[in-house]
N, C-alpha and C positions, 0 to 999 in steps of 0.2 A: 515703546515709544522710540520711533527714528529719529534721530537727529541729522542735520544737512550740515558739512565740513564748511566752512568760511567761504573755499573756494566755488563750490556747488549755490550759496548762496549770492555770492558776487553773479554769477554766470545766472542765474536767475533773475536777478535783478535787471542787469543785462535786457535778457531774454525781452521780458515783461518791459519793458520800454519800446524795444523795437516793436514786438507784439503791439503794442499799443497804436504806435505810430503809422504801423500798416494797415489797423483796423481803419485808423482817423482818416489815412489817405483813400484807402479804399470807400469808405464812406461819402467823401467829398466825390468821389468820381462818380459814384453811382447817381447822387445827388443832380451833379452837374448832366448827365444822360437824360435823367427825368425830367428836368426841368427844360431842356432841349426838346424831349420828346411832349411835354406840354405845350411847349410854345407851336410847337408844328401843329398839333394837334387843334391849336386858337385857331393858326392862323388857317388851316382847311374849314372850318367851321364861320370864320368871317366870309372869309371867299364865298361859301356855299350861301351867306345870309345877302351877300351883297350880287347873285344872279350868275354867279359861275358856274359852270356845271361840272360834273363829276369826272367829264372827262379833259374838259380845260385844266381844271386842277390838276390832273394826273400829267397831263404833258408840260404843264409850266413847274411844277414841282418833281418831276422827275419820277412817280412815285405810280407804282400799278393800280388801274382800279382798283382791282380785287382788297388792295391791301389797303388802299383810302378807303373803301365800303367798309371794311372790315374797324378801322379806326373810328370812322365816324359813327358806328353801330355801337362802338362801346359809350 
């Protein structure tokens, strides 16, 4: 059985919060990407329901066919 010196377990402890905190922040960011990328994702799919076509969307949205086709297939 190993035992951890006071010091090694302060610096743990440590560790494990930041750890923590980079996971939570990372989490939220990823979060906030998907949710950005679902709203875009609406909003090509209202477009298309309200008689826009694929390539209007692509020029008012900035975005390549290819890669709206691509979006909108999933």
């Amino acid at each position: 059985k190993i035992e951890m010196c006071e010091a090694e377990k302060r610096w743990l402890e440590v560790k494990s919060k930041e750890w923590k905190a980079e996971g939570i922040e990372l989490g939220i960011k990823q979060g906030i990407e998907q949710g950005v990328e679902l709203g875009q994702v609406l909003l090509y799919k209202t477009m298309i329901k309200n008689g826009m076509s694929v390539n209007e969307i692509s020029k008012v949205c900035s975005i390549s066919v290819e890669s709206l086709k691509r979006v909108l297939s999933d």
